[in-house]
C-alpha positions as CSV (number, residue, x, y, z in Angstrom):
1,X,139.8,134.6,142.1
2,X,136.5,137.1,141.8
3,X,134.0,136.1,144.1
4,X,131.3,135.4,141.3
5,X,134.0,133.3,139.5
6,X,135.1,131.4,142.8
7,X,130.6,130.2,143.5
8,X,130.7,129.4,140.0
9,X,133.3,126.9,140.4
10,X,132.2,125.8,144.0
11,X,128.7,124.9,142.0
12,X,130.7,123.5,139.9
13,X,132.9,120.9,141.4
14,X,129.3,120.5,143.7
15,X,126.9,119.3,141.0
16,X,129.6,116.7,139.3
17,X,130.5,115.4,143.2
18,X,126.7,114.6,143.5
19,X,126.5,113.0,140.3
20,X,129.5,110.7,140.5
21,X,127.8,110.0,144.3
22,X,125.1,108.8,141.8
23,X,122.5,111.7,143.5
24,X,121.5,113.5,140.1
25,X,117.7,114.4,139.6
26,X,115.3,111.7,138.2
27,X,114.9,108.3,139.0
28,X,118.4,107.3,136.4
29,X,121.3,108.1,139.0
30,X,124.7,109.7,137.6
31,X,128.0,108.2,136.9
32,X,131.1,110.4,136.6
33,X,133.2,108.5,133.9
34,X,137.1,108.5,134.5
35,X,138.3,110.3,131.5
36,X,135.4,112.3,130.4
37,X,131.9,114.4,131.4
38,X,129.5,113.3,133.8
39,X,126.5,111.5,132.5
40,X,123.3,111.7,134.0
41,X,119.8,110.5,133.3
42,X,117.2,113.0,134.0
43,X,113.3,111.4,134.0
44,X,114.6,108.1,132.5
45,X,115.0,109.4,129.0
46,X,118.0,110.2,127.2
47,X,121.9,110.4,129.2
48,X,122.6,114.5,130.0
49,X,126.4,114.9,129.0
50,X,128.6,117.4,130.8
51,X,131.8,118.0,130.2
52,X,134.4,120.4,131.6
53,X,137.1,120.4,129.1
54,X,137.1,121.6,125.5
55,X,134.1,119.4,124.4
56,X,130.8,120.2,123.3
57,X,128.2,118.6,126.0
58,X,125.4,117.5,124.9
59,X,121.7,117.4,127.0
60,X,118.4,115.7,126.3
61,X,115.7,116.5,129.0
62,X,112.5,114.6,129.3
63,X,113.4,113.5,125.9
64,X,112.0,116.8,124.6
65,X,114.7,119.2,124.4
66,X,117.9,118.9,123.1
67,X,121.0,121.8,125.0
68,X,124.0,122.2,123.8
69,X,127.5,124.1,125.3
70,X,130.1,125.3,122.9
71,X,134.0,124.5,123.6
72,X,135.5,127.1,125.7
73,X,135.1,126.0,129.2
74,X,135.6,127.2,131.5
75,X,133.6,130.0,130.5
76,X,130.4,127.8,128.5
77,X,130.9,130.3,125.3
78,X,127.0,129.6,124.6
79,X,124.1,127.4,125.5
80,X,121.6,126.5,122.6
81,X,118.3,124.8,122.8
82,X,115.7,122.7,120.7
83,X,112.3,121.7,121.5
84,X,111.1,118.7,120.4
85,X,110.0,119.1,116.5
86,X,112.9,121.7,115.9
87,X,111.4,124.8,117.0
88,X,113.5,127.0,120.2
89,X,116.7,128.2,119.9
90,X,118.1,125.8,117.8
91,X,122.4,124.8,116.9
92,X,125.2,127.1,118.1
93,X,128.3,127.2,115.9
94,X,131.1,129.4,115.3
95,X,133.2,130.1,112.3
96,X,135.1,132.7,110.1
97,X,134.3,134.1,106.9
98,X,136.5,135.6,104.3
99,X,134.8,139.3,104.1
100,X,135.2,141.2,100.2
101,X,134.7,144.2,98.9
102,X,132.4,144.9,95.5
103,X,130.2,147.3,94.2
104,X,126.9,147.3,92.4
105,X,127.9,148.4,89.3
106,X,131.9,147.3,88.2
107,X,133.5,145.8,90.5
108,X,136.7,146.1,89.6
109,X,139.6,144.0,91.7
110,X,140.4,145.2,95.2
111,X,143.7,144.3,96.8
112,X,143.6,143.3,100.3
113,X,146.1,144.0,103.3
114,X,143.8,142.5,105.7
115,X,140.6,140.0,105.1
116,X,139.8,138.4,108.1
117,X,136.1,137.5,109.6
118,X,134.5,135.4,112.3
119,X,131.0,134.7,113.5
120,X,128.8,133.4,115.8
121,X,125.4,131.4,115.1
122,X,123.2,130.8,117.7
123,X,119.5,129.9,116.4
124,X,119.0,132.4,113.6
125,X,120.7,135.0,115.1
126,X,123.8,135.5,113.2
127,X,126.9,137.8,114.4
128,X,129.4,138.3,111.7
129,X,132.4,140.8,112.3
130,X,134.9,141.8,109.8
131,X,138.6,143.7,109.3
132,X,139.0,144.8,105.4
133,X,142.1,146.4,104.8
134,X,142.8,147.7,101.1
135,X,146.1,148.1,99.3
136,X,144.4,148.9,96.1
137,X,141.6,148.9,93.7
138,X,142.3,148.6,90.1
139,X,139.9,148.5,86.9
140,X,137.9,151.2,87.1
141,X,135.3,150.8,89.8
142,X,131.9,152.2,89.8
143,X,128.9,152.3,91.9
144,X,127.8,151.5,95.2
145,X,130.2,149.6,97.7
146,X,129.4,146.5,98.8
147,X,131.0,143.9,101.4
148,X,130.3,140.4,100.4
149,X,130.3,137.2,101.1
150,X,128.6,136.8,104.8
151,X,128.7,133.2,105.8
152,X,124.8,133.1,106.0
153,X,122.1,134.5,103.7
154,X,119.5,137.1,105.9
155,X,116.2,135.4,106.1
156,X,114.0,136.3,103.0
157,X,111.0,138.0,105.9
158,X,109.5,140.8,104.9
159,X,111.7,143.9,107.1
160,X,113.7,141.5,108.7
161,X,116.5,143.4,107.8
162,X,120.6,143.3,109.9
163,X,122.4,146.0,111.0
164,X,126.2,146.6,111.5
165,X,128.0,148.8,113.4
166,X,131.5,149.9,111.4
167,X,134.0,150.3,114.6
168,X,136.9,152.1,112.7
169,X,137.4,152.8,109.1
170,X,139.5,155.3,106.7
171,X,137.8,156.5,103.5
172,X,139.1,159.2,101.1
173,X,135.7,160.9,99.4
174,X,133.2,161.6,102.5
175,X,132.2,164.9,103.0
176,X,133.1,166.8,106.3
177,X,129.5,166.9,107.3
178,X,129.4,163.0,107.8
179,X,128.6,161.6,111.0
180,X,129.7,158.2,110.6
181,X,129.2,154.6,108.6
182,X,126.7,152.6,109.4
183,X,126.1,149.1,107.7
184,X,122.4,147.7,106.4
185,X,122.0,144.1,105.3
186,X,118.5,143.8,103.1
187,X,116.4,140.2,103.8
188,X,118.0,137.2,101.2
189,X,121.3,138.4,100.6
190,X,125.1,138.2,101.8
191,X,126.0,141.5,101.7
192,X,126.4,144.4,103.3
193,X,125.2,148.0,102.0
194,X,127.4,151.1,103.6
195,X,125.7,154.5,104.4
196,X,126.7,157.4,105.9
197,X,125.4,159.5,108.2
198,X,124.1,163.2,107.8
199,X,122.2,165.5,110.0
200,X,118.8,164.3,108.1
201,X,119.7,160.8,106.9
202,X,121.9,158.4,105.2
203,X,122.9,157.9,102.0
204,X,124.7,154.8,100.7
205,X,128.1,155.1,100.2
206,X,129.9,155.2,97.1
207,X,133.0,153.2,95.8
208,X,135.1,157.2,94.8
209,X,133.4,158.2,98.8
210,X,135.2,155.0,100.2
211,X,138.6,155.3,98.2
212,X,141.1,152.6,96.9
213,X,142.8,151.9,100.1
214,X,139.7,152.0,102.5
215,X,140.1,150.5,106.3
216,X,136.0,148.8,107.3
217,X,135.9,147.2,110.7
218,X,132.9,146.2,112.1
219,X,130.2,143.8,113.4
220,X,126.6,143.1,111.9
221,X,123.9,141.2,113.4
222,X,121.3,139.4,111.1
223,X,118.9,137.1,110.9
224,X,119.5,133.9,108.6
């Protein structure tokens, strides 16, 4: 056990032994239940909830702020909080998303090997990664690719705008001189715009550049 890992757990297994000896902060006390998370009153307001398995814990301080830990301890995959009158940081969540591929002229009908996507939503901040495998792309497709369907819509703020970074992909059409994929995701939308790079800019990324059997895996972060 790392060093960091090994005080972590000390602190740990320290803070629940004061609460069950009924020595948490505030005037409330602590109880350590037998089968689940310790419970502790902090100022007289609302019970703090810890729990060490797979639950989410839920904590009210001063009866102002609301903290909540994501399942995946040990480890505490996330922390999220909420003032009082919904502003802060606000829920945590995580989920997956079934990622397509379009264009913005005919679509077309793309045939997937691989369509998988998860993300992560802390607050507003959303991170959305996806894996698109093609096997084909039949009817004719024209214009501008597209990937669709991101689990949250961008906020409509003026230059708010998401980014992605495309970690791997295969495309058939791009000139020699490109320098890579990038992706853009405009304010009120779902989708993602691809670019690639030159030694002067980007230009947005045709369905004949991308090809019928294109590999896109990457992860955007956004703004809902």
């Amino acid at each position: 056990m790392s060093r960091k890992r090994f005080f972590a757990v000390a602190a740990l297994l320290c803070f629940l032994g004061q609460s069950a000896a009924g020595q948490s902060q505030g005037s409330s006390g602590g109880t350590v239940p037998a089968n689940g998370p310790a419970n502790i009153n902090v100022n007289n307001n609302a019970a703090t909830n810890i729990n060490t398995g797979t639950s989410t814990a839920n904590v009210t301080l001063g009866g102002a702020s609301n903290a909540v830990i994501l399942p995946g301890v040990p480890g505490f995959s996330a922390l999220c909080l909420t003032a009082a009158g919904g502003t802060g940081i606000g829920n945590c969540a995580v989920g997956t998303w079934t990622p397509t591929v379009t264009t913005d002229g005919t679509a077309g009908t793309p045939a997937y090997t691989t369509q998988v996507g998860s993300w992560d939503n802390l607050g507003r901040f959303i991170r959305a990664s996806f894996t698109i495998v093609l096997s084909g792309w039949t009817g004719t497709p024209t214009g501008n690719i597209l990937i669709a369907g991101l689990p949250f819509t961008s906020a409509n703020n003026a230059n708010d705008n998401g980014g992605c970074t495309i970690t791997k992909y295969t495309v058939t059409g791009l000139a020699a001189s490109n320098v890579g994929i990038t992706g853009f995701i405009p304010i009120n939308s779902t989708q993602i715009q691809l670019f690639s790079g030159g030694n002067t800019g980007t230009t947005q990324i045709t369905q004949a550049q991308a090809g019928s059997t294109a590999t896109l895996i990457g992860v955007c972060q956004y703004h809902s």
